[in-house]
DONUGU-44685 format. One record per atom (N, C-alpha, C): x, y, z. Coordinates in steps of 0.05 Angstrom, whole numbers, padded with zeros to 5 digits, always signed. Example, Ala and Ser with C-alpha at 12.3 -4.5 7.8 and 13.67 -1.06 7.14 Angstrom:
2
+00264-00114+00156/+00246-00090+00156/+00264-00066+00156/+00257-00045+00142/+00273-00021+00143/+00258+00001+00157/
//
This chain:
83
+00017-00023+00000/+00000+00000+00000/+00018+00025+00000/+00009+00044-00018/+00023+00074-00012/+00007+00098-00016/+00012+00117+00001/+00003+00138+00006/+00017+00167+00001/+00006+00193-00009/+00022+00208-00012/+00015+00229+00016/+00046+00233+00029/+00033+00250+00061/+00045+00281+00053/+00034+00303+00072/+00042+00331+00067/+00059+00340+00091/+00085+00342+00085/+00108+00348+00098/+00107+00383+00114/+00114+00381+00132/+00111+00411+00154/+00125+00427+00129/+00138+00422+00099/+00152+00451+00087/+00137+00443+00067/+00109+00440+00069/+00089+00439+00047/+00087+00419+00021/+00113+00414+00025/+00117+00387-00004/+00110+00366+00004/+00099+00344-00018/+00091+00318-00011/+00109+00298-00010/+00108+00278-00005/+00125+00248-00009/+00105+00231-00008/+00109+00210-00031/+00104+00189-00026/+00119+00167-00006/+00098+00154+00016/+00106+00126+00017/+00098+00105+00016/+00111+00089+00016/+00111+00060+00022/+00099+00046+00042/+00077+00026+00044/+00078+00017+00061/+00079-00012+00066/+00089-00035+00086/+00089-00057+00079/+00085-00064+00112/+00066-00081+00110/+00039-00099+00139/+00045-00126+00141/+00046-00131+00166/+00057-00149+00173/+00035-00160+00205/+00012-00180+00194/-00014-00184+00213/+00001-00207+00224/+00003-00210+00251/+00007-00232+00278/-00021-00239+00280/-00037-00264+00274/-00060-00277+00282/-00059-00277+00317/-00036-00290+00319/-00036-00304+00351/-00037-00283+00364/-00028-00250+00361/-00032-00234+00380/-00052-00216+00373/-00060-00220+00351/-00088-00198+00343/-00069-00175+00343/-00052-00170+00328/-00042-00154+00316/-00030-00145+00298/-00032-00121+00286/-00011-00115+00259/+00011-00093+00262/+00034-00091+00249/+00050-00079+00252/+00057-00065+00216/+00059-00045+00222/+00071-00035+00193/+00100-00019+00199/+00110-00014+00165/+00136+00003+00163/+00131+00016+00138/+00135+00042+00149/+00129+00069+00112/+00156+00079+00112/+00169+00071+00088/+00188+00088+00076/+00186+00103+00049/+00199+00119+00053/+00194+00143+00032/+00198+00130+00005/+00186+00128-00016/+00196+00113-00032/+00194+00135-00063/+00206+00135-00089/+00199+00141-00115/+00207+00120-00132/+00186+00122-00153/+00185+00106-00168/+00191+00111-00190/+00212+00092-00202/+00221+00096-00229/+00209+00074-00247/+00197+00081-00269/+00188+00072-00295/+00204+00044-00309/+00196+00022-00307/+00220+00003-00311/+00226+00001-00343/+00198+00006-00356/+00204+00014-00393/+00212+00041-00396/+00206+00069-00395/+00205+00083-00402/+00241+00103-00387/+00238+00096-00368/+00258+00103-00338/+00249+00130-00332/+00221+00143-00331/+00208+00168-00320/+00203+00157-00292/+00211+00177-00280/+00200+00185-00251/+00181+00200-00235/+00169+00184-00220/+00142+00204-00207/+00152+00224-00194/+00145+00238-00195/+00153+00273-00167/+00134+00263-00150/+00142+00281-00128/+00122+00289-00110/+00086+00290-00111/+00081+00306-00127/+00058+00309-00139/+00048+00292-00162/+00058+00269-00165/+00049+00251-00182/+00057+00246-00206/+00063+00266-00211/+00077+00268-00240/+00102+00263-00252/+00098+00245-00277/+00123+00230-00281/+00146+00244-00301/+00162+00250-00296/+00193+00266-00306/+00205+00244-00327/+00228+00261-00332/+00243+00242-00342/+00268+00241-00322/+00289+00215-00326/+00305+00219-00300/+00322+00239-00298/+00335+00248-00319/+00361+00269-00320/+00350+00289-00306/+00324+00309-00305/+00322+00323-00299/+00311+00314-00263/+00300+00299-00263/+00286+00293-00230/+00320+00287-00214/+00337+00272-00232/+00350+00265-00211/+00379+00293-00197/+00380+00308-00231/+00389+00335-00215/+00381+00349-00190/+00360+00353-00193/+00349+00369-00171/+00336+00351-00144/+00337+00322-00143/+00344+00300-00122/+00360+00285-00121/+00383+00288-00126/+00402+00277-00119/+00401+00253-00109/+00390+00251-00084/+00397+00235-00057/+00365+00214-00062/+00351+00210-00083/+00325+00206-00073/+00334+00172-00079/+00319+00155-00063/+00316+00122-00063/+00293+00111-00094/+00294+00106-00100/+00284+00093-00120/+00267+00072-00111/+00245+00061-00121/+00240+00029-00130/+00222+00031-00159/+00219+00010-00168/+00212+00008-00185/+00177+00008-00199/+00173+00013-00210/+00138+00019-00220/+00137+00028-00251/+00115+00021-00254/+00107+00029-00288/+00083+00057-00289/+00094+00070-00304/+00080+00098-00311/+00060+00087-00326/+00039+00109-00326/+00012+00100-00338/+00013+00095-00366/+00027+00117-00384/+00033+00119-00413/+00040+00092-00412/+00060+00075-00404/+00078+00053-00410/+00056+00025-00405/+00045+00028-00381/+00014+00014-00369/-00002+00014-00395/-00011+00034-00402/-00030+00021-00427/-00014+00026-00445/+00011+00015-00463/+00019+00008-00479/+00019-00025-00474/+00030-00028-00452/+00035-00054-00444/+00001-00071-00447/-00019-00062-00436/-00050-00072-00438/-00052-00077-00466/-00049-00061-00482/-00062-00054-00506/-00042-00080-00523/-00023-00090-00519/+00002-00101-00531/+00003-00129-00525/-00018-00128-00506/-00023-00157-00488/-00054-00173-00493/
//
């Protein structure tokens, strides 16, 4: 599951989230890490706001950002339509 949250200097991030349910104690535990997603056909990147870049330019001006991997919508229905 991921969610996009609004940071105290007004910009968003997406994260990550990954759940982890204990039956025997009736409980669940999660972990959210900040995550962006890079395009595994195309190699565009989501921003903050959803929107997907290309990498040269996203990764100038983030440097430091973690990656995982995901498919952009354009690339999504190429792939449907091709299938």
């Amino acid at each position: 599951m991921e969610n996009r949250s609004k940071c105290k200097d007004v910009s968003y991030k997406w994260i990550e989230w990954k759940v982890k349910s204990i039956l025997e104690e009736d409980r669940s535990y999660a972990v959210g890490r900040y995550s962006t997603h890079l395009c595994t056909s195309c190699k565009k990147i989501r921003d903050d706001m959803g929107n997907w870049n290309h990498i040269e330019a996203y990764s100038r001006e983030h440097p430091h950002a973690e990656l995982t991997h995901g498919t952009c919508p354009e690339c999504a229905k190429k792939f449907i339509w091709n299938n």
